[in-house]
C-alpha positions in Angstrom: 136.7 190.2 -34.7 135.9 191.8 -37.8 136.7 190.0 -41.4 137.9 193.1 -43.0 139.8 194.0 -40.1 142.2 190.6 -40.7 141.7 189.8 -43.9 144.9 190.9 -44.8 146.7 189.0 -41.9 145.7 186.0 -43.0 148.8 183.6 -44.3 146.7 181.1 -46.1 143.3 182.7 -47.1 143.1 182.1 -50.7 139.7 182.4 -52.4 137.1 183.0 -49.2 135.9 186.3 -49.2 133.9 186.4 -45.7 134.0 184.4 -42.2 130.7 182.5 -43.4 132.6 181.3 -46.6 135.5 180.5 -44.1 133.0 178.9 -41.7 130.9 177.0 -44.0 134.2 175.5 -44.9 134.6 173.8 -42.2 137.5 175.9 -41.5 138.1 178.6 -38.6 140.5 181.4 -38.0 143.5 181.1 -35.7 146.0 183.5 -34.2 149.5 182.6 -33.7 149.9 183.9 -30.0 153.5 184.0 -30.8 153.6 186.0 -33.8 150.4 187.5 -34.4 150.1 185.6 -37.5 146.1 184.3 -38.8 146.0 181.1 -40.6 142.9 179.0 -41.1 142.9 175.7 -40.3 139.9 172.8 -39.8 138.0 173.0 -37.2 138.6 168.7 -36.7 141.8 169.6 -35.8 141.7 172.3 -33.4 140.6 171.3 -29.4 140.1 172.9 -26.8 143.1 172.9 -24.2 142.7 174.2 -20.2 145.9 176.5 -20.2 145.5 178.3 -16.9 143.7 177.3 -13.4 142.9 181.2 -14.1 140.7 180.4 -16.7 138.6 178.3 -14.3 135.8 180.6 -12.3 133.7 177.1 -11.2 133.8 174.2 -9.6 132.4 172.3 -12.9 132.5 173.4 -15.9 132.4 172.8 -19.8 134.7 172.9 -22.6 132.6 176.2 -24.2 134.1 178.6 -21.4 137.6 178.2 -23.1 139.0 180.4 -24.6 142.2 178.9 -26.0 142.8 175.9 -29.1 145.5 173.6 -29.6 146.3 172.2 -32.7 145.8 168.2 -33.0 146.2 166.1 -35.3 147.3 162.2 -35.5 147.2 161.4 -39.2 149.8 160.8 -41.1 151.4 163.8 -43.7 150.1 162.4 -46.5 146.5 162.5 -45.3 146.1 165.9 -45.2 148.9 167.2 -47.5 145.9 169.2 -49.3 144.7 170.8 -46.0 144.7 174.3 -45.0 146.8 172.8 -41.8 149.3 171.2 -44.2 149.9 174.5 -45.6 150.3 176.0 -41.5 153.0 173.0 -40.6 155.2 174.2 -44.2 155.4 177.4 -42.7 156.6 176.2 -39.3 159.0 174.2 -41.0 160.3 177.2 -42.7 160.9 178.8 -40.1 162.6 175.5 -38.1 160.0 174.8 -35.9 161.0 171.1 -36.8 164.3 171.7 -35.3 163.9 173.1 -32.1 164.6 170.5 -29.1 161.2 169.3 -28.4 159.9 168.8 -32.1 162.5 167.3 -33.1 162.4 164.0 -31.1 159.5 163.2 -32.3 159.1 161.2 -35.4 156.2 163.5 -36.8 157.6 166.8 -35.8 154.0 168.7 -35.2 152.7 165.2 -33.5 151.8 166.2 -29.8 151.7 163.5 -27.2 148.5 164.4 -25.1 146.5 162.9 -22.2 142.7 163.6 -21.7 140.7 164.2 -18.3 137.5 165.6 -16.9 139.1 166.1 -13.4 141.8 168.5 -13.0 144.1 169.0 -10.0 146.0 172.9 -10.0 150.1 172.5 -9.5 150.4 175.3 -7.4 147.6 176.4 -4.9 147.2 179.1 -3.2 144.3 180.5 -1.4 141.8 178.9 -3.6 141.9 175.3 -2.8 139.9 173.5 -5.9 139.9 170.3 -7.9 137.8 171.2 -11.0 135.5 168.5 -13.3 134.6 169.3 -17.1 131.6 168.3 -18.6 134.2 166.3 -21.3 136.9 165.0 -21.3 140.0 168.0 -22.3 143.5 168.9 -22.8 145.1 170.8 -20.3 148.6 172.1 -20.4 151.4 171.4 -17.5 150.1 174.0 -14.8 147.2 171.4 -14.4 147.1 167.7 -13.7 144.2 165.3 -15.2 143.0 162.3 -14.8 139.2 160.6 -15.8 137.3 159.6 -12.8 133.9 159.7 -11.2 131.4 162.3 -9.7 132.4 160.3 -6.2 136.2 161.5 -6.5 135.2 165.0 -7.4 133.0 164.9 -4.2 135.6 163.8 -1.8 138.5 165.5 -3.1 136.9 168.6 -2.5 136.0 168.2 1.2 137.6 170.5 3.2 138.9 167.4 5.3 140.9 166.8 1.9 142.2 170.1 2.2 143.3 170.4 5.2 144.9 166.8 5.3 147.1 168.2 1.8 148.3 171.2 3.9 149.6 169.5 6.6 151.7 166.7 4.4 152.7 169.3 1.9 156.5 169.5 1.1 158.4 171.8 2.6 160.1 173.9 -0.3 161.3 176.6 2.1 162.3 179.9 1.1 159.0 182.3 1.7 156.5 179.6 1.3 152.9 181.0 -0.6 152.3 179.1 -3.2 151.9 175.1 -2.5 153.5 173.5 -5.4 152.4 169.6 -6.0 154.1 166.9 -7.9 152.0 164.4 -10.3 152.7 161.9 -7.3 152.2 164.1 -4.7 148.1 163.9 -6.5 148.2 160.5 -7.1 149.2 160.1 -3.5 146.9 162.3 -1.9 144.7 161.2 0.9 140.8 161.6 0.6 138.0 160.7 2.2 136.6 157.1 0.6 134.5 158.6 -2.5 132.2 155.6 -1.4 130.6 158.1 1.0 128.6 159.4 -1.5 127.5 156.7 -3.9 123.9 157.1 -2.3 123.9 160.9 -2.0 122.2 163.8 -4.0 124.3 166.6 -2.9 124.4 169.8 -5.5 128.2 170.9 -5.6 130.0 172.6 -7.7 128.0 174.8 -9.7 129.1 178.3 -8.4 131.9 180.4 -8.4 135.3 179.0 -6.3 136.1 181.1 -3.7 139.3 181.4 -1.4 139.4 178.9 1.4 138.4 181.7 4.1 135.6 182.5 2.3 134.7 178.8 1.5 134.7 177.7 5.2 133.1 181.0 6.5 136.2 182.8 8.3 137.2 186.3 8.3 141.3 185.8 8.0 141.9 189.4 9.0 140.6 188.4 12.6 141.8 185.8 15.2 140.6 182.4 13.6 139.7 180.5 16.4 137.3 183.6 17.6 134.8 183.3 15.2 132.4 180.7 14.4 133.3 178.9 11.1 130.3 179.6 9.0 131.1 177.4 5.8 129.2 178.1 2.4 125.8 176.1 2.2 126.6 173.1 -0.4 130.3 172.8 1.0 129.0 172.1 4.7 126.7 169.6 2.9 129.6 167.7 1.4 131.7 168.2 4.5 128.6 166.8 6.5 129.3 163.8 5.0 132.1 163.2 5.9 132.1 164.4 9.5 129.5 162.4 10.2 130.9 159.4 9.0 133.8 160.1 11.4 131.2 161.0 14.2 133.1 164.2 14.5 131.3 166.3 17.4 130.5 169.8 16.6 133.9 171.7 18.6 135.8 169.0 16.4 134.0 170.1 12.8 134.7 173.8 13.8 138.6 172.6 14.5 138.8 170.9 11.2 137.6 174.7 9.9 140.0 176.5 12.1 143.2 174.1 11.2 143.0 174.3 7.5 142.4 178.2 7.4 145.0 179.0 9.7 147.8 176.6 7.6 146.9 178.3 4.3 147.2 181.8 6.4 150.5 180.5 7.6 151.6 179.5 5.0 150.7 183.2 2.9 152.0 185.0 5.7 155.4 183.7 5.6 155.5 184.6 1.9 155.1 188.2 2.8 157.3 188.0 5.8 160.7 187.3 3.2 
């Protein structure tokens, strides 16, 4: 983004002359993704906020990867009535932004209610079958649930067991299926493997890219599942090796656990493109 190429964009620029006067400032430049507009507003007040499970390539990941900012700020009006973010509220105002149906139940209009996590669960899955840890704790808007918990959680929700346990209880929306949609208490419900499993373990997970569940557990979806041998990525059969051997699960019976999930979520996308 070039200066000169927004300069003139910019509702509240004033006196700054370059992005390092902007910068040095402490302020930084915003686009409205609604109307194009560029204000500048502190950078104290702008976070970073998890908008899209699209955004998220990794299992882990930090709060430098996003790309998107949400305005937050929990003072009162008269505490920053000579801000440049003062200056960005009058002009929502003048435009009603105070009025619409959300802002205006709220006794500071531009007041957001928010909730912090470092674990986040997707609302609607569908081949790529993930629950996703930041390095800090972060916003995230509604297509993603949070919660703060521990590297043992992380672990043991993402075991394929987990996986395949949330396919088989999943509501039944019916129509043409695809996506799984899951309710807040449909999370907080979920059944997982006791994250005291791996209290005493070193195991690396998480680092790489996310992959779809066939690739994840080593099966080919285009060919008969229960012909091939489930060849599972190398750090998820070490987290599921955990697990199935704390259930003494002989080897036919890991394969099955393999099979079952991959051929519910191929069900389940099947059906979608049957309607």
């Amino acid at each position: 983004m070039k200066f000169s190429e927004i300069k003139d964009k910019i509702q509240n620029l004033g006196e700054l002359k370059s992005l390092a006067e902007i910068k040095a400032a402490g302020l930084r430049v915003v686009r409205n993704s609604k109307t194009g507009d560029y204000w500048l507003i502190e950078k104290e007040f702008l976070k970073p906020v998890l908008k899209s499970p699209q955004e998220l390539k990794k299992y882990k990941f930090g709060s430098e990867s996003l790309k998107k900012r949400v305005v937050l700020c929990n003072m009162q009006p008269t505490e920053i009535e000579e801000s440049k973010l003062a200056q960005y509220f009058h002009w929502g105002e003048s435009i009603n932004t105070h009025k619409n149906s959300t802002c205006a139940q709220r006794a500071i209009w531009w007041k957001l209610p928010y909730e912090e996590g470092n674990l986040f669960w997707v609302k609607e899955i569908r081949k790529r079958i993930a629950v996703f840890r930041s390095d800090t704790k972060l916003l995230a808007d509604n297509r993603l649930y949070t919660s703060t918990t521990y590297t043992d959680v992380f672990l043991s929700s993402n075991s394929t067991i987990t996986a395949f346990i949330a396919e088989v209880t999943k509501r039944d929306l019916g129509g043409g299926g695809g996506p799984r949609s899951m309710m807040v208490y449909e999370v907080q419900d979920q059944l997982i493997p006791t994250p005291a499993l791996f209290e005493n373990e070193s195991i690396d997970f998480g680092k790489r890219t996310v992959q779809d569940i066939f690739e994840e557990c080593g099966v080919n979806p285009s060919k008969p599942i229960r012909s091939q041998d489930p060849r599972p990525l190398t750090d998820r059969k070490a987290l599921d090796d955990i697990v199935f051997d704390a259930l003494e699960l002989t080897e036919e019976e890991r394969k099955e656990v393999y099979w079952a999930v991959c051929e519910l979520v191929k069900n389940r996308l099947d059906k979608a493109k049957s309607v």
